[in-house]
PLY file of the C-alpha trace (Angstrom):
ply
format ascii 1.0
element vertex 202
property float x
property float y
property float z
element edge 201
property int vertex1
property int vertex2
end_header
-13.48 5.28 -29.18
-13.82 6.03 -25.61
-11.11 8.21 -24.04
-10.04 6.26 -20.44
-7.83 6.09 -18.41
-6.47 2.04 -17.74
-5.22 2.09 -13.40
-3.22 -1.33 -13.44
-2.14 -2.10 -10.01
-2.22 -5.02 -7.43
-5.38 -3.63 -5.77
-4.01 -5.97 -2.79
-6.78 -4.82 -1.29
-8.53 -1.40 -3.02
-8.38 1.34 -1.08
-10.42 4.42 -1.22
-7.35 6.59 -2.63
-7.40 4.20 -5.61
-11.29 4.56 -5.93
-11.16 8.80 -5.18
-7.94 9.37 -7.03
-9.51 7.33 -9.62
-12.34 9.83 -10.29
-10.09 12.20 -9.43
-7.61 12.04 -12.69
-10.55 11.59 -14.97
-12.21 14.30 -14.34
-8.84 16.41 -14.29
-8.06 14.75 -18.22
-11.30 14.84 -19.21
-11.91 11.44 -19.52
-14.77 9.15 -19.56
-14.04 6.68 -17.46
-11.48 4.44 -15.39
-10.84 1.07 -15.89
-8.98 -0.78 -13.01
-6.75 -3.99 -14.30
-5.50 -6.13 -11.63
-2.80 -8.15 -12.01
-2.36 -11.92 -11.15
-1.22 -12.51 -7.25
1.61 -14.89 -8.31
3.03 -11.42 -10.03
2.38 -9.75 -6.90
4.34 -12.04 -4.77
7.05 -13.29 -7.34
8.11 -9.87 -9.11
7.25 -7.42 -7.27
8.05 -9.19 -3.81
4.96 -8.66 -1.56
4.79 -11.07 0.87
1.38 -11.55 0.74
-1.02 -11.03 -1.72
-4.75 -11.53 -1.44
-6.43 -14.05 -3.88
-6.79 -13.02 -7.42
-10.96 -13.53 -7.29
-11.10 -11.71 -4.13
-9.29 -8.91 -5.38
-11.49 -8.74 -8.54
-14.66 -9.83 -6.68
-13.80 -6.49 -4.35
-13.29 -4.05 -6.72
-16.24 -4.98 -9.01
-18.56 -4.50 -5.71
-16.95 -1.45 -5.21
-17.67 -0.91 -9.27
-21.44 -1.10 -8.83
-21.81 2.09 -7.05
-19.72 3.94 -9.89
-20.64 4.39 -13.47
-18.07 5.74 -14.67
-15.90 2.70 -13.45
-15.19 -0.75 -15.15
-12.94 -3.93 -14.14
-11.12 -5.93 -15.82
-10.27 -9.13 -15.90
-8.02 -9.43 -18.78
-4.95 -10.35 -16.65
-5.88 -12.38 -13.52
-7.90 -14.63 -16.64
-4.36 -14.90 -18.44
-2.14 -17.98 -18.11
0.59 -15.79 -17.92
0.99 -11.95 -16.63
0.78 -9.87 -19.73
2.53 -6.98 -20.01
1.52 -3.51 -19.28
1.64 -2.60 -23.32
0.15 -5.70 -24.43
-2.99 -5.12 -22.55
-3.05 -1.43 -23.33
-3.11 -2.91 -27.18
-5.73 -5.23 -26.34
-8.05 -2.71 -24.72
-7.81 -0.60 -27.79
-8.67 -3.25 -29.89
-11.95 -3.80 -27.66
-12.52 -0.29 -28.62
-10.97 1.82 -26.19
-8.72 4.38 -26.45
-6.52 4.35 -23.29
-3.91 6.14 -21.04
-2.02 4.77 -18.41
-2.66 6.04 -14.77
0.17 5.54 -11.84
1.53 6.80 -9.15
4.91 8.75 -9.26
6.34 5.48 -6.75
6.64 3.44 -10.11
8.11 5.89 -12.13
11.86 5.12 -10.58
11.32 1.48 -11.69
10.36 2.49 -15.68
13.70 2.29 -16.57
15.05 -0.89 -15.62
11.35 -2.67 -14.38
9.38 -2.32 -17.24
9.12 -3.17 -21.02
7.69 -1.37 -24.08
8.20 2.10 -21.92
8.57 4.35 -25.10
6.08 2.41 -26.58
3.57 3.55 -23.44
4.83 6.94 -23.80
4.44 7.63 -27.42
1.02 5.72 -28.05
-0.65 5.76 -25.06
0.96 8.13 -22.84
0.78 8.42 -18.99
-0.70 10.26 -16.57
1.05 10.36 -13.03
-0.04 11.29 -9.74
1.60 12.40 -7.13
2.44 9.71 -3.86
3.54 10.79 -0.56
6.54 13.69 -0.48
7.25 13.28 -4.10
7.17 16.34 -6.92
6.65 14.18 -10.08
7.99 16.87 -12.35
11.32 16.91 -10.04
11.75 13.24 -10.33
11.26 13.89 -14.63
13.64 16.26 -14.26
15.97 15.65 -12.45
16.87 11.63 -14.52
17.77 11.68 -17.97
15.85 8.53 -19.05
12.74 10.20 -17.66
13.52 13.77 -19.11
13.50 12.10 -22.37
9.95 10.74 -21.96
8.32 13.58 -20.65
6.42 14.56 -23.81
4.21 12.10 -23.04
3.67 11.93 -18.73
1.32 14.20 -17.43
2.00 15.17 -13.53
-0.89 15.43 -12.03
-0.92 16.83 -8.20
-2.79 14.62 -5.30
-5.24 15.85 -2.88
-3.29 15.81 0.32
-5.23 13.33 2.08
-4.89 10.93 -0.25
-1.11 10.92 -0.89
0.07 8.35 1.87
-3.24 5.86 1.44
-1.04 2.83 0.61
-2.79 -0.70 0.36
0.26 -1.74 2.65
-1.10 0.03 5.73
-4.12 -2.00 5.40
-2.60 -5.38 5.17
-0.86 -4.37 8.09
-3.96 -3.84 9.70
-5.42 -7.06 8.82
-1.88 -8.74 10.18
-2.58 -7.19 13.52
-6.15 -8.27 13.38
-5.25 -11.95 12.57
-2.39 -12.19 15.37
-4.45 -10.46 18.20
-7.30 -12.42 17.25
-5.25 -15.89 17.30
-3.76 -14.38 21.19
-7.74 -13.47 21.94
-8.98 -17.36 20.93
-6.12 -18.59 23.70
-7.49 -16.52 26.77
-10.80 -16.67 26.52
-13.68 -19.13 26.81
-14.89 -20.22 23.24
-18.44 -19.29 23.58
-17.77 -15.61 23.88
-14.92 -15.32 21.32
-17.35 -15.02 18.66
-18.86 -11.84 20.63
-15.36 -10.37 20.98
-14.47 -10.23 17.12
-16.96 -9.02 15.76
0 1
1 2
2 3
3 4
4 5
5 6
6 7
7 8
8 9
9 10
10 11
11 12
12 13
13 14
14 15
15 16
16 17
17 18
18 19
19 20
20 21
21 22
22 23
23 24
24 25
25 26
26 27
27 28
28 29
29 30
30 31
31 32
32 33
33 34
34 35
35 36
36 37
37 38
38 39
39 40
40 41
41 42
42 43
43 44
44 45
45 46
46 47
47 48
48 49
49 50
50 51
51 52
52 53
53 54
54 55
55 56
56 57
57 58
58 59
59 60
60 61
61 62
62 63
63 64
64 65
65 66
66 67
67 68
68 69
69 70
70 71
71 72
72 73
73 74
74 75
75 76
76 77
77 78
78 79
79 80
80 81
81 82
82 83
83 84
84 85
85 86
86 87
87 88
88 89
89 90
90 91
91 92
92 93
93 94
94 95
95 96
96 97
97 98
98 99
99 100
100 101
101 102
102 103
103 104
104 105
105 106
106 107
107 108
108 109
109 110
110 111
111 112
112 113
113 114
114 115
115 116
116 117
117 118
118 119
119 120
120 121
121 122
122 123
123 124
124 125
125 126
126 127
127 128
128 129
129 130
130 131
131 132
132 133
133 134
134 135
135 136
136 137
137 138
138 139
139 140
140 141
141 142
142 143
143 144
144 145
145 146
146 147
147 148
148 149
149 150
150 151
151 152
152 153
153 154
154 155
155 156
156 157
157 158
158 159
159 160
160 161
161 162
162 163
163 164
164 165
165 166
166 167
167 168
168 169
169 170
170 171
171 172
172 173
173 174
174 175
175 176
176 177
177 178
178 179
179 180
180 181
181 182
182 183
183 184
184 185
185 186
186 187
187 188
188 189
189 190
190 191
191 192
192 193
193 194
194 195
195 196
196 197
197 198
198 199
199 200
200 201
């Protein structure tokens, strides 16, 4: 079976700390590959309560361009396809029924919602386990330490330390971005002739 590593996330839009830090943890675990899951937008927007959330083919349509130009990176599409969201375990079972043998990679910002946000965690922990990566100011191995429920799973959670520059790369800071863009654009289209709006955004 082939040893991966399974990166579920919103991917609302990639980033290039999800692509690096992809590579990144595999070749720190020794794997043989990453395999990005997205999950559906209505998720996105109903349970984890991001106000916006970009369409579930664009998300998938972006990350498998981005897939192209990496080998040792696969998408898939088990989840946005579903009619529901599956669960985090379930599609960790189905991908090693397709003949993978998988381990969950996140970022130490989820691990403070295992607890109470998640199902099947000891179930993760003890079949699959997880790999976790450092975000922003946090010391993963603090957080485990310091909370009970998490000091009893960490058998199985691997802390693995960030590059610096990619600790505070959030997908947030982009949409953001894009916000700005689409409100200065909108103020832009009222003061200026028509014909040379086109000229001005691109």
């Amino acid at each position: 079976m082939k040893k991966v590593l399974a990166f579920f996330g919103a991917f609302n839009p990639p980033t290039i700390a999800h692509i690096q830090l992809g590579r990144y943890a595999m070749e720190q675990t020794a794997r043989e590959g990453v395999l990005y899951v997205p999950s559906k937008s209505v998720y996105i927007e109903s349970e984890q309560g991001k106000s916006f959330a970009l369409d579930d083919r664009e998300r998938l349509s972006m990350l498998r361009a981005v897939a192209v130009h990496h080998s040792w990176m696969d998408v898939i599409d088990r989840e946005i396809c579903a009619d529901w969201q599956p669960r985090t375990y379930e599609t960790l079972c189905w991908l090693t029924e397709q003949g993978y043998q998988p381990t969950l990679l996140m970022g130490s910002d989820k691990l403070p919602e295992l607890e109470h946000g998640w199902k099947y965690v000891e179930e993760i922990v003890s079949e699959f386990g997880i790999v976790c990566m450092y975000r922003g100011t946090d010391d993963v191995n603090a957080m485990i330490r310091n909370d009970p429920y998490l000091c009893r799973l960490s058998h199985g959670i691997l802390a693995l330390e960030t590059p610096g520059d990619l600790k505070t790369v959030s997908s947030s800071e982009v949409r953001e971005i894009l916000r700005n863009r689409e409100e200065l654009c909108a103020r832009l289209k009222a003061l200026v002739p028509p014909e040379i709006y086109p000229a001005l955004v691109k």
